[in-house]
TORKOL-4160 file (C-alpha; in steps of 0.2 Angstrom, whole numbers, padded with zeros to 4 digits, m for minus):
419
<pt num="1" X="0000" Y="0000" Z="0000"/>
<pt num="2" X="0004" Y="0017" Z="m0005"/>
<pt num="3" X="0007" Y="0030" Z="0010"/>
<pt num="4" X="0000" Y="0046" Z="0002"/>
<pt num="5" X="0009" Y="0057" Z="0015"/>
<pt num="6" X="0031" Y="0058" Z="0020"/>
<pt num="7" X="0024" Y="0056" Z="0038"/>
<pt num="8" X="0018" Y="0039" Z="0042"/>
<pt num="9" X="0004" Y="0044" Z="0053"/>
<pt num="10" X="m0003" Y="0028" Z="0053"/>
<pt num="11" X="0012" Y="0017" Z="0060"/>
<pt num="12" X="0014" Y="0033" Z="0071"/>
<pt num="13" X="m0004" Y="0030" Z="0078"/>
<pt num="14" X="m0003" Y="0010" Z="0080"/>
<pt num="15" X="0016" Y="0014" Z="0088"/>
<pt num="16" X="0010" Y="0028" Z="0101"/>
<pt num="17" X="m0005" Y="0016" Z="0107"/>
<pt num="18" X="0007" Y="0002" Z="0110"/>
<pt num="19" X="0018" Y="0013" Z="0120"/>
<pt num="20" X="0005" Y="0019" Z="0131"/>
<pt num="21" X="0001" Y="m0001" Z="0135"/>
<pt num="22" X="0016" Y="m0006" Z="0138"/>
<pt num="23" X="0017" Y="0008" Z="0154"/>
<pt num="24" X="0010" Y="m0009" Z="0163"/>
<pt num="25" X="0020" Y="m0022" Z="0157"/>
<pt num="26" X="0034" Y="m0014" Z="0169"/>
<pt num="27" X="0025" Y="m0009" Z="0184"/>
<pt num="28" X="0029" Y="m0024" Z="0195"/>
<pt num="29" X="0045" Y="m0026" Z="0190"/>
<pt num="30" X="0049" Y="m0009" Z="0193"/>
<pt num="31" X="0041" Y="m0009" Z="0212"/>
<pt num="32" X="0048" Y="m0027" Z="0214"/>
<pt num="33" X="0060" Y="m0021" Z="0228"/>
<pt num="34" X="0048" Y="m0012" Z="0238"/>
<pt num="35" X="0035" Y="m0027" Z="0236"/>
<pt num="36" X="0044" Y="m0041" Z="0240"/>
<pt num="37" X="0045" Y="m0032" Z="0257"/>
<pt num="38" X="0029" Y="m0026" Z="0260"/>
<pt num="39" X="0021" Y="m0041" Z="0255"/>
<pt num="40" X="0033" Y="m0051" Z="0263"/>
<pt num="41" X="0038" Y="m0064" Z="0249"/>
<pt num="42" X="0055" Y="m0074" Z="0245"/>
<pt num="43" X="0065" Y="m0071" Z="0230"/>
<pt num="44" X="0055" Y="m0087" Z="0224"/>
<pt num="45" X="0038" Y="m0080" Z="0226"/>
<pt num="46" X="0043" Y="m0062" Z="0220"/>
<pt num="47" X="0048" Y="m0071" Z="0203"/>
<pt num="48" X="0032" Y="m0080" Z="0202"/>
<pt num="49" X="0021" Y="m0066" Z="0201"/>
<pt num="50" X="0034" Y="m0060" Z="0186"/>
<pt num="51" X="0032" Y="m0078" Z="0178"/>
<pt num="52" X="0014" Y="m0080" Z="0182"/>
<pt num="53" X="0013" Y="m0063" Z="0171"/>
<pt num="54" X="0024" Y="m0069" Z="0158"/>
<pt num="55" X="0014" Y="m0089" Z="0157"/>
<pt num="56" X="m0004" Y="m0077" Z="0155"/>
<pt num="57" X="0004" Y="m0066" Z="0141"/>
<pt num="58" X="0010" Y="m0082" Z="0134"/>
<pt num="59" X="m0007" Y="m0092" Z="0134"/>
<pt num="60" X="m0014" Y="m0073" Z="0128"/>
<pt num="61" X="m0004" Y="m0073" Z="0113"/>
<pt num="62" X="m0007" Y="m0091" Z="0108"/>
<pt num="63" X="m0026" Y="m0088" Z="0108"/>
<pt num="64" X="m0027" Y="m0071" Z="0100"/>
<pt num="65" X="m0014" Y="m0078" Z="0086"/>
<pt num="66" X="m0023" Y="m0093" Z="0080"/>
<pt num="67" X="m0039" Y="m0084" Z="0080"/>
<pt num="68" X="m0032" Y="m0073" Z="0069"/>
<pt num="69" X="m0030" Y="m0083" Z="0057"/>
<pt num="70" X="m0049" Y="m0086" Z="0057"/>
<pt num="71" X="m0055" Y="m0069" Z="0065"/>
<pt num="72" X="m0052" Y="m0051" Z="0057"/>
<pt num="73" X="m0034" Y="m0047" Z="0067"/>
<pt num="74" X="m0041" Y="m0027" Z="0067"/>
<pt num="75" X="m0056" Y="m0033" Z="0081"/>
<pt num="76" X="m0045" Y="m0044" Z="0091"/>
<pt num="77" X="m0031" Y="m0031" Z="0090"/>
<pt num="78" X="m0046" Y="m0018" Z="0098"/>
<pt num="79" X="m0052" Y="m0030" Z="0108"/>
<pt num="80" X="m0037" Y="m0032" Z="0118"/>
<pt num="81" X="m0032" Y="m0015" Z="0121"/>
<pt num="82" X="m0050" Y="m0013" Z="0127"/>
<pt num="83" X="m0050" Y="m0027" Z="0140"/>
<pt num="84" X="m0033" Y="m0023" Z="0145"/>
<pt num="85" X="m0034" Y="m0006" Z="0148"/>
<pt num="86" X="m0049" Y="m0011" Z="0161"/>
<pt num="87" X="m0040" Y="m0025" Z="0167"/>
<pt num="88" X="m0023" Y="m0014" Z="0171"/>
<pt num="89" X="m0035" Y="m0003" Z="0181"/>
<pt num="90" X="m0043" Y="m0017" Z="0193"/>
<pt num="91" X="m0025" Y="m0021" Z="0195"/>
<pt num="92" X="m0018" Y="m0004" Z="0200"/>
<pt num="93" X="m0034" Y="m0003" Z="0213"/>
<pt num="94" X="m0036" Y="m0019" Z="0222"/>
<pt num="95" X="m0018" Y="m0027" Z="0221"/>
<pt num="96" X="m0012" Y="m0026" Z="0239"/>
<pt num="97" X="m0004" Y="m0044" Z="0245"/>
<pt num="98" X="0005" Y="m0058" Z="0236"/>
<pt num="99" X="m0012" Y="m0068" Z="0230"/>
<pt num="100" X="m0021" Y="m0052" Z="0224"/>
<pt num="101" X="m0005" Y="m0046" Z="0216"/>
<pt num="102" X="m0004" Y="m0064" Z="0207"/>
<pt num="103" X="m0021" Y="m0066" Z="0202"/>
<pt num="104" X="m0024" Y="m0048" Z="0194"/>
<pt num="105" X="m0008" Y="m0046" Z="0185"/>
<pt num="106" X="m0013" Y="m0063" Z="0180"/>
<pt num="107" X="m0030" Y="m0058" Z="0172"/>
<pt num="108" X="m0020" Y="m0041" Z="0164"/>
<pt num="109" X="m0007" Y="m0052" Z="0154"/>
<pt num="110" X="m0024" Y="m0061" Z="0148"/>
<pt num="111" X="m0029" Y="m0049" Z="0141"/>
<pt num="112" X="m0017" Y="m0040" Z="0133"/>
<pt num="113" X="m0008" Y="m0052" Z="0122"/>
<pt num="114" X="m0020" Y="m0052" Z="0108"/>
<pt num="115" X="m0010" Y="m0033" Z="0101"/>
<pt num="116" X="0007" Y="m0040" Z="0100"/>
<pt num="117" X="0004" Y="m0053" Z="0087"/>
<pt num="118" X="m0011" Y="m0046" Z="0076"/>
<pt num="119" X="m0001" Y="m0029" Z="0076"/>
<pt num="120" X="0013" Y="m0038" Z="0067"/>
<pt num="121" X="0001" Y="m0045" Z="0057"/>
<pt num="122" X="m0008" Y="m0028" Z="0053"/>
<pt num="123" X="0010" Y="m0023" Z="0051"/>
<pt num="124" X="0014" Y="m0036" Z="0041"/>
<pt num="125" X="m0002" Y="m0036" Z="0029"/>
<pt num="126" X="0002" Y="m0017" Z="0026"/>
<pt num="127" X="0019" Y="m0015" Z="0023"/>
<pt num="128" X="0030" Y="m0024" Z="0009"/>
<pt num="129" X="0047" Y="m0035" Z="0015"/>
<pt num="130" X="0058" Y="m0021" Z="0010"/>
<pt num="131" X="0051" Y="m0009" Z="0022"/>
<pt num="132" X="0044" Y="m0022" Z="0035"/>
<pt num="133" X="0059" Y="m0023" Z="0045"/>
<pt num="134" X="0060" Y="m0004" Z="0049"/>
<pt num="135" X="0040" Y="m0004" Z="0052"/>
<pt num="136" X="0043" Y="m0019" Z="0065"/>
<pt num="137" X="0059" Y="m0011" Z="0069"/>
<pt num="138" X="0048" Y="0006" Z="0075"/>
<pt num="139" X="0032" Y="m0005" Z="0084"/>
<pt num="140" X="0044" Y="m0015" Z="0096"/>
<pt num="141" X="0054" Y="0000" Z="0100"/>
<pt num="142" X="0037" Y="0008" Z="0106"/>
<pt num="143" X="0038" Y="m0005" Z="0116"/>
<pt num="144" X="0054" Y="m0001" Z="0124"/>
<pt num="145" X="0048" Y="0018" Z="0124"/>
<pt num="146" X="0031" Y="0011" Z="0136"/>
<pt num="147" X="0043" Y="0000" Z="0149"/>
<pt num="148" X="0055" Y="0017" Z="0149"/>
<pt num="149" X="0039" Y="0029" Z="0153"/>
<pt num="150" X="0033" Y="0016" Z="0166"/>
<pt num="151" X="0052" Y="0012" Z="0174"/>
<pt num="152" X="0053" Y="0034" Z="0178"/>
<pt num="153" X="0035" Y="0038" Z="0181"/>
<pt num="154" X="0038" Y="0022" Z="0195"/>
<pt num="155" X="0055" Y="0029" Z="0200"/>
<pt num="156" X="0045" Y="0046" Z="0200"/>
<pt num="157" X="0030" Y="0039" Z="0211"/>
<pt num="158" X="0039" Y="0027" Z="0222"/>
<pt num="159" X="0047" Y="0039" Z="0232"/>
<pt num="160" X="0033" Y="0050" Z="0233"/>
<pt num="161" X="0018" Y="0038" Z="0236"/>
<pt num="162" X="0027" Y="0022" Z="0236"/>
<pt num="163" X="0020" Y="0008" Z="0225"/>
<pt num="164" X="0003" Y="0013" Z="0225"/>
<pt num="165" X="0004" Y="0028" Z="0217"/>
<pt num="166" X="0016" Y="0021" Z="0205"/>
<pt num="167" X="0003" Y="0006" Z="0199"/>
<pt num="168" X="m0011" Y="0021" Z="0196"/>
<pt num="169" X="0001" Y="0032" Z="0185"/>
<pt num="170" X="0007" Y="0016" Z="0175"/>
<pt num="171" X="m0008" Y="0006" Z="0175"/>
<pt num="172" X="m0018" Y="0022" Z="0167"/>
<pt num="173" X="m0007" Y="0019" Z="0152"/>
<pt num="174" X="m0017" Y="0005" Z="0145"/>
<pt num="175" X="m0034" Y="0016" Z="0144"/>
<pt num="176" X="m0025" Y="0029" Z="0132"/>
<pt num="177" X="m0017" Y="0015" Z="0121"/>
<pt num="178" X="m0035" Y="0008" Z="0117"/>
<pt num="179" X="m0041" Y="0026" Z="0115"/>
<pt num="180" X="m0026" Y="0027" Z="0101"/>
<pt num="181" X="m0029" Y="0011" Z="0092"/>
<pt num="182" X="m0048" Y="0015" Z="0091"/>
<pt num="183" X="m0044" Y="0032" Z="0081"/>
<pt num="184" X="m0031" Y="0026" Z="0071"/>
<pt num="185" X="m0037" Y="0010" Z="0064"/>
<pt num="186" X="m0055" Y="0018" Z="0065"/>
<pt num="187" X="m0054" Y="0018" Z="0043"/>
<pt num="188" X="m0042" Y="0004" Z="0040"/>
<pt num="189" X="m0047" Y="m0012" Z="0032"/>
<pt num="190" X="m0042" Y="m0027" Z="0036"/>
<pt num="191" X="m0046" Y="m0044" Z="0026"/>
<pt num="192" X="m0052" Y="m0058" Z="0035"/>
<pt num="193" X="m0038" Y="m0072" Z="0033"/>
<pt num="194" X="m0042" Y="m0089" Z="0020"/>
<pt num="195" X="m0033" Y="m0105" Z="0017"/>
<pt num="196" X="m0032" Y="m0113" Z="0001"/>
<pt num="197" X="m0034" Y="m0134" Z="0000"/>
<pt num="198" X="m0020" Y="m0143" Z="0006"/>
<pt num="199" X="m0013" Y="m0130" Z="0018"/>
<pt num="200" X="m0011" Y="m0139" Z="0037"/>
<pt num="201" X="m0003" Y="m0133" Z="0052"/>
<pt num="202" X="0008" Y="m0147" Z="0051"/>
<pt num="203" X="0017" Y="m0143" Z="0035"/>
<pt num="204" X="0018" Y="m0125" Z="0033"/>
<pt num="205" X="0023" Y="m0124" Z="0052"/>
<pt num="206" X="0029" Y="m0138" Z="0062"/>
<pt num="207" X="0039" Y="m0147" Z="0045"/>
<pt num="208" X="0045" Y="m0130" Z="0040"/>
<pt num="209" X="0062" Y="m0132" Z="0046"/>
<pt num="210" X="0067" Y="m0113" Z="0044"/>
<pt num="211" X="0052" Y="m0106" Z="0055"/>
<pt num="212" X="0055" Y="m0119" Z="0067"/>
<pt num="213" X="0072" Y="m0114" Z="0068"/>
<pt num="214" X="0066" Y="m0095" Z="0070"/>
<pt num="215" X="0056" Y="m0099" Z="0083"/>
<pt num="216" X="0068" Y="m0110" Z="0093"/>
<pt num="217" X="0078" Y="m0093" Z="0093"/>
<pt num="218" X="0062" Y="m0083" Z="0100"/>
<pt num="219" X="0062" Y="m0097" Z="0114"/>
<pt num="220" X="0082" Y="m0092" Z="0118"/>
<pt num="221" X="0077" Y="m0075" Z="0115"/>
<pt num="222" X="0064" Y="m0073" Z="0126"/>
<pt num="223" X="0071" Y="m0085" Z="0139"/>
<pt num="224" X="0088" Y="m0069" Z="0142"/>
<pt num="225" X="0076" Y="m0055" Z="0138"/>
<pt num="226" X="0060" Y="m0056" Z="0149"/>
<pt num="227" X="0073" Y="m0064" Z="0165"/>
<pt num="228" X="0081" Y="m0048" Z="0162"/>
<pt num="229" X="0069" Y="m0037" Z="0162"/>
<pt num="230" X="0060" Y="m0044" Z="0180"/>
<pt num="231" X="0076" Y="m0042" Z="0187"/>
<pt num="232" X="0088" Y="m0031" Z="0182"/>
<pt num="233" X="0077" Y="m0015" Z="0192"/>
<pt num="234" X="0082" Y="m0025" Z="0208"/>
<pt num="235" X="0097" Y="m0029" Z="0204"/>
<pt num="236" X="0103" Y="m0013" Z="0203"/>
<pt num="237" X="0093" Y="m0006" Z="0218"/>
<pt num="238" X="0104" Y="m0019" Z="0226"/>
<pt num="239" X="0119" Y="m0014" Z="0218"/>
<pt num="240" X="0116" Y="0005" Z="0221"/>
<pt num="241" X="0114" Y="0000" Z="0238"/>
<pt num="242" X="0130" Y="m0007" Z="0239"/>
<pt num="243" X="0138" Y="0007" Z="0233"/>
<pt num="244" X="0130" Y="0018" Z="0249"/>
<pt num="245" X="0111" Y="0022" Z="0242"/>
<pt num="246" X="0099" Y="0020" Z="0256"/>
<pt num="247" X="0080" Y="0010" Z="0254"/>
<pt num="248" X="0066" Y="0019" Z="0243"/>
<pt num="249" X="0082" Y="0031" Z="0236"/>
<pt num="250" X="0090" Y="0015" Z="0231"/>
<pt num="251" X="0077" Y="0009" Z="0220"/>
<pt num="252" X="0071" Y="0026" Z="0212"/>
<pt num="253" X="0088" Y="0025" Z="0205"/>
<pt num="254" X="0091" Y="0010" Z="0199"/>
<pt num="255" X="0071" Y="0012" Z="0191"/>
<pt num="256" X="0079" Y="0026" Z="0182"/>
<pt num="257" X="0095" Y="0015" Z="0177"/>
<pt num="258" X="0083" Y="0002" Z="0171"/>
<pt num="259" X="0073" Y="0016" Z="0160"/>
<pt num="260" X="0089" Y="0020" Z="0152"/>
<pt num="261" X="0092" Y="0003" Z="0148"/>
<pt num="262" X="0074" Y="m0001" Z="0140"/>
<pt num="263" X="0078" Y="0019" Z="0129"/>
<pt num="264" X="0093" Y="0009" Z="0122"/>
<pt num="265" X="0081" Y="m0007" Z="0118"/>
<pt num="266" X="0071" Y="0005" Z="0109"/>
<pt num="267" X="0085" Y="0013" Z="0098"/>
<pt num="268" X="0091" Y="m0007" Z="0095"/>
<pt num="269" X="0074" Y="m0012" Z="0089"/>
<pt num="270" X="0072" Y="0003" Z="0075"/>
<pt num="271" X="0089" Y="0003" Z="0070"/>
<pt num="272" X="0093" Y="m0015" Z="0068"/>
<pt num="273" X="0076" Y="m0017" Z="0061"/>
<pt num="274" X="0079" Y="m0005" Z="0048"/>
<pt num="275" X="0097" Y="m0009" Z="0046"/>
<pt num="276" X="0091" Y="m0028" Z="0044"/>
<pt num="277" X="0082" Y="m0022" Z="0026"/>
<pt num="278" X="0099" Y="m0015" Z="0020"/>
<pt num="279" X="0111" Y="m0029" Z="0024"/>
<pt num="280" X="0102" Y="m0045" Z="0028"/>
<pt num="281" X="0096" Y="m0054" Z="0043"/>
<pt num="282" X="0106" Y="m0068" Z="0048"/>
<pt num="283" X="0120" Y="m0060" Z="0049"/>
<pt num="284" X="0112" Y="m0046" Z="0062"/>
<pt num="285" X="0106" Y="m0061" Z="0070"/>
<pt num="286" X="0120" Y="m0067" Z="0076"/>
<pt num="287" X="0131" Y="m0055" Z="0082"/>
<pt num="288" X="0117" Y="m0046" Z="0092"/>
<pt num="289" X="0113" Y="m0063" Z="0100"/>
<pt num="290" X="0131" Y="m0068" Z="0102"/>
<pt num="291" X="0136" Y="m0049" Z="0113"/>
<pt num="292" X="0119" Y="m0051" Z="0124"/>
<pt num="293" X="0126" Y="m0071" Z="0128"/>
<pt num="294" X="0141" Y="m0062" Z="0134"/>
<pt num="295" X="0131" Y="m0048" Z="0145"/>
<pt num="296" X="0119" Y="m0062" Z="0152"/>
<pt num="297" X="0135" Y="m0072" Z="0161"/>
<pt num="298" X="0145" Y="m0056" Z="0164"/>
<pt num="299" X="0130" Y="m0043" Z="0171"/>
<pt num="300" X="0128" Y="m0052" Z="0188"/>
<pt num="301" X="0146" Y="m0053" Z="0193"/>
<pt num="302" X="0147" Y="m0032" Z="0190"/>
<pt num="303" X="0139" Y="m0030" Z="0207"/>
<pt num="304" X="0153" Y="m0021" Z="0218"/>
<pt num="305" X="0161" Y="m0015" Z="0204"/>
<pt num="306" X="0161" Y="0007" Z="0201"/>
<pt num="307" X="0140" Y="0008" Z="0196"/>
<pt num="308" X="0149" Y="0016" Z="0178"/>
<pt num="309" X="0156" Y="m0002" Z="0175"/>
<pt num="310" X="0137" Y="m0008" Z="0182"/>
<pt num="311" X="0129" Y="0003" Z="0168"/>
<pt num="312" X="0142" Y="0001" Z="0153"/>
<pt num="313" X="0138" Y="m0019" Z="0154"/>
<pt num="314" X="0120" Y="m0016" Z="0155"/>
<pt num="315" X="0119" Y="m0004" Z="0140"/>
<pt num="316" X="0126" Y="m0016" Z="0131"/>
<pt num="317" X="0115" Y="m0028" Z="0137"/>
<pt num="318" X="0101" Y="m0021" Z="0134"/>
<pt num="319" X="0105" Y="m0015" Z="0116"/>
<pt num="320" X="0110" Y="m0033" Z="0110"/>
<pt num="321" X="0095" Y="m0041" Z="0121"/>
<pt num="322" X="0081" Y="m0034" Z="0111"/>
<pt num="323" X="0089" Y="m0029" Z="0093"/>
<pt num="324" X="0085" Y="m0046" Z="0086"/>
<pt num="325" X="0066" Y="m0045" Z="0093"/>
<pt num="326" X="0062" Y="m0034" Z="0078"/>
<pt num="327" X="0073" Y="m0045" Z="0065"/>
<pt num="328" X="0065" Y="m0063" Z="0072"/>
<pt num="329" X="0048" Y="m0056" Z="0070"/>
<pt num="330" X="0050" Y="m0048" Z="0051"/>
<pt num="331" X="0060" Y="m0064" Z="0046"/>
<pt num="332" X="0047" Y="m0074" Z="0052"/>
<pt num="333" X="0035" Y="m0066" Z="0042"/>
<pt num="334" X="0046" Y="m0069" Z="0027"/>
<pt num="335" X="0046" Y="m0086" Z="0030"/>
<pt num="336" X="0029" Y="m0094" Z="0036"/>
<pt num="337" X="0013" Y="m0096" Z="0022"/>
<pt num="338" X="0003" Y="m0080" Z="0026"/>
<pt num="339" X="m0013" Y="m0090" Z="0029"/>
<pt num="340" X="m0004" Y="m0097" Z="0044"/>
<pt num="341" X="0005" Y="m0082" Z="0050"/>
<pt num="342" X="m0005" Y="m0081" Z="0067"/>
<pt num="343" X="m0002" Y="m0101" Z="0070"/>
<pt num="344" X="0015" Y="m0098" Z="0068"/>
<pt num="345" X="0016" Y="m0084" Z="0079"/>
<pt num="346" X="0007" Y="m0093" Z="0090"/>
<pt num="347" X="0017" Y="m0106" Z="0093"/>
<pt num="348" X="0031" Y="m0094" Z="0093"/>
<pt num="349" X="0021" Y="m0087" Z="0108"/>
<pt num="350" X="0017" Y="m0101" Z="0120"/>
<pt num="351" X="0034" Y="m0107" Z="0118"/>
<pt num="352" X="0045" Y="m0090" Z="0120"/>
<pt num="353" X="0033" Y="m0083" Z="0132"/>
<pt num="354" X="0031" Y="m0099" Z="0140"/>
<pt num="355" X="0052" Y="m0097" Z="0141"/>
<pt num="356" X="0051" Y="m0082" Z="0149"/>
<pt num="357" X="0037" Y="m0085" Z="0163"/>
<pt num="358" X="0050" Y="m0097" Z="0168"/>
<pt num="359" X="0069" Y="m0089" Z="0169"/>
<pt num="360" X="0063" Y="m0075" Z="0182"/>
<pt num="361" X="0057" Y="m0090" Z="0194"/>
<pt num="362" X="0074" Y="m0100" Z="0190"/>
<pt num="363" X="0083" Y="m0083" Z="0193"/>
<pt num="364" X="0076" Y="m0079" Z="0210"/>
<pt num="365" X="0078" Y="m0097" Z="0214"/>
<pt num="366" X="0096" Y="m0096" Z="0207"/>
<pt num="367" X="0097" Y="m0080" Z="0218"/>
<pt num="368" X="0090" Y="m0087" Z="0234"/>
<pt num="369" X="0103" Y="m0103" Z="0234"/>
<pt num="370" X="0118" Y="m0094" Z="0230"/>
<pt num="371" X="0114" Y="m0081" Z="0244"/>
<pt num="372" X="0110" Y="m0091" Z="0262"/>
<pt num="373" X="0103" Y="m0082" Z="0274"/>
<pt num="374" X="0099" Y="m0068" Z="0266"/>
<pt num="375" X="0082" Y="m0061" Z="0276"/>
<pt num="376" X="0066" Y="m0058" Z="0264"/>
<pt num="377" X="0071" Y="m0037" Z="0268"/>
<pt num="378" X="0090" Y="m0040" Z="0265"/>
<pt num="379" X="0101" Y="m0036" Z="0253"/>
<pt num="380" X="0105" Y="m0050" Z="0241"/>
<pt num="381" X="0126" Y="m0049" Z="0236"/>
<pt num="382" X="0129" Y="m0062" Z="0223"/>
<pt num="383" X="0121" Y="m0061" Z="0208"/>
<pt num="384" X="0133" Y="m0068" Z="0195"/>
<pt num="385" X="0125" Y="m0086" Z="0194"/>
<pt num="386" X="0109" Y="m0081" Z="0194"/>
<pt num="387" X="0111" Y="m0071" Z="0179"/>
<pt num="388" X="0122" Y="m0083" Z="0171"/>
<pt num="389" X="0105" Y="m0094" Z="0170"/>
<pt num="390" X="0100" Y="m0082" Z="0158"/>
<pt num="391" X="0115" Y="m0084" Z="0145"/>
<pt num="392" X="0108" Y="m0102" Z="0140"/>
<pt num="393" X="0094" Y="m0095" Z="0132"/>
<pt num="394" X="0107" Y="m0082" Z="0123"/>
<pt num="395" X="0116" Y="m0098" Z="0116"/>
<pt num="396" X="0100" Y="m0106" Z="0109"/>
<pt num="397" X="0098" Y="m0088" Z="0102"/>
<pt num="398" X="0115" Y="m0088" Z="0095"/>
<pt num="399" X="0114" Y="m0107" Z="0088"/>
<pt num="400" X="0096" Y="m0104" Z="0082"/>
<pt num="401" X="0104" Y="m0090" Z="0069"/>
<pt num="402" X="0119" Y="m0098" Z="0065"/>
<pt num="403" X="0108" Y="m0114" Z="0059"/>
<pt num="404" X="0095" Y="m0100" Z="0049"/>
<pt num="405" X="0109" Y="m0095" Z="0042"/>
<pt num="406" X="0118" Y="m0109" Z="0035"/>
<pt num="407" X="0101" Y="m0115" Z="0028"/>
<pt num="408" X="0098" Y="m0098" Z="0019"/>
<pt num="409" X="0116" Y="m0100" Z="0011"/>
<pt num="410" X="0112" Y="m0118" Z="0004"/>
<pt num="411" X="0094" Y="m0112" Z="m0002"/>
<pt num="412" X="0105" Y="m0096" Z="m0012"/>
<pt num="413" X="0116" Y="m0109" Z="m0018"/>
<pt num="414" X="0102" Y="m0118" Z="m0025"/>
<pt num="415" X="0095" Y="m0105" Z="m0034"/>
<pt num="416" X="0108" Y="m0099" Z="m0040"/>
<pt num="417" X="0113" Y="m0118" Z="m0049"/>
<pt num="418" X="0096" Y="m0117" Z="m0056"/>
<pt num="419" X="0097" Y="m0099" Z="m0063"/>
């Protein structure tokens, strides 16, 4: 489709409602600290309401994608920004313990996973592969934008209000998002999906070894990332603390750290996504996933170091951490039959999602062993092999697109003997 104007209003609209959304996804990570004391729970049970967020999202995007290969993507798309902006606010008004915490947040990743996959596809259906990369690139780094704005308006509130006030600034988010989405996809048309005769699930997805070698990169991917982001906002209140911060000062600042870290996500995602339709996938693929391998078993054992050193790993980490996100989703595209884009992506889903719901409980559990003793109010020291957990998923990453990449050669060469 021809844009009529230089200024892509339209991927400006669907990109500003997804950063208002994303204000949520943030909020407990971001009071995590200051929850896991005043609610009393382990590093254990602290991670579980991060996984628990993380499984819901993951079941969420599974059902919204392979409805949309049935269901017009543009209502399910609206759909979930409705229910999750009313969902974000129950969570914001009545969480108050661990079970009620759990239980809401629960019901909030529920129902928000059905804009993450029909927004690619929306994307997908209205940009072509040469510009798809940057379009991609620019929807995940709103992303990134969202965690940013709801990592400082948190290091903004908690200090003020404490976590409270920091859930009703972030969870408000969600409400303006679904206002976006309904103004800007208001005249867009979207076809409902068909298959032709002979197309299954089985063959264009599960037997299609490129995607499922895509996907077992999401799974990496997703595994380092979403660990990450539950903890690295602890993690550096501890560290901070350390270093001679003091409680609800030490966490402000290390939300702020964190902020910066999710900025530089959001510069990753447009630029490699955009760099990705000038000089290839693969190749991006692999060197972003091989640097964030080597931030995932290096990060943790910074603790005690000058914070400089603390925050030069983490930039890093956070830049190689989410560049690929962009590049996996647009090759994927690329790859999979259209008429099964949302199974693919589905699948995708419930495995990298299902991933991640399951590194931040390993973490803190990691975290927990490694540091004895270490009262629910303490301050935890050694966080080297906990983080280190995460590198496993960053060398299924890396492994995943070395594989996509020799295959692609092969399939060149091919082509090329046949031309």
């Amino acid at each position: 489709m021809q844009l009529k104007t230089k200024f892509d209003w339209w991927l400006c609209g669907i990109c500003l409602a997804r950063t208002f959304n994303g204000l949520v996804f943030m909020t407990y990570a971001a009071s995590l600290p200051i929850l896991q004391r005043e609610w009393a729970m382990s590093a254990a049970a602290a991670g579980s309401i991060a996984g628990g967020f993380q499984l819901g999202y993951a079941l969420s995007l599974v059902i919204f994608s392979f409805l949309a290969d049935r269901l017009c993507p543009k209502k399910l798309y609206l759909g979930s920004m409705t229910a999750c902006a009313i969902c974000a606010l129950l969570f914001a008004g009545w969480a108050r313990d661990y079970v009620s915490g759990l239980a809401l947040y629960l019901f909030t990743a529920l129902s928000m996973g059905g804009n993450y996959t029909t927004g690619l596809i929306l994307l997908a259906s209205r940009y072509p592969i040469e510009k798809r990369g940057r379009a991609m690139g620019f929807f995940i780094a709103s992303t990134s934008l969202g965690y940013a704005l709801s990592l400082i308006l948190s290091g903004v509130a908690i200090p003020a209000g404490g976590y409270k006030l920091a859930f009703w600034l972030t969870c408000s988010g969600p409400a303006v998002g679904a206002m976006l989405a309904w103004i800007t996809l208001c005249r867009t048309f979207v076809d409902r999906p068909s298959r032709a005769k002979g197309q299954r699930f089985n063959r264009e997805v599960l037997r299609n070894r490129p995607v499922m070698t895509l996907i077992g990169g999401y799974i990496g991917h997703s595994w380092e990332i979403l660990g990450m982001w539950a903890w690295t906002p602890a993690f550096l209140a501890a560290a901070l603390t350390i270093g001679g911060y003091e409680g609800v000062h030490a966490v402000g600042r290390g939300v702020y750290l964190t902020a910066g870290f999710h900025l530089m996500g959001l510069t990753a995602s447009f630029t490699m996504g955009w760099l990705s339709d000038r000089l290839g996938r693969a190749p991006l693929m692999i060197c972003l996933a091989g640097v964030s391998t080597l931030c995932s078993f290096s990060f943790g054992w910074t603790i005690g170091l000058p914070i400089s050193c603390v925050i030069l790993v983490g930039v890093v980490y956070a830049f190689s951490g989410l560049g690929d996100s962009p590049i996996l989703s647009a090759t994927l595209t690329e790859t999979v039959n259209t008429s099964y884009m949302g199974a693919a992506f589905g699948l995708r889903s419930l495995l990298g999602f299902g991933a991640g719901a399951v590194s931040p409980v390993v973490l803190g559990a990691v975290l927990d062993l490694t540091n004895p003793g270490v009262a629910k109010n303490g301050v935890y020291h050694n966080w080297g092999w906990a983080f280190s957990v995460l590198g496993i998923g960053g060398l299924v990453a890396c492994l995943a697109a070395l594989a996509y990449a020799r295959r692609r050669r092969i399939v060149d060469q091919r082509k090329s003997v046949y031309l």
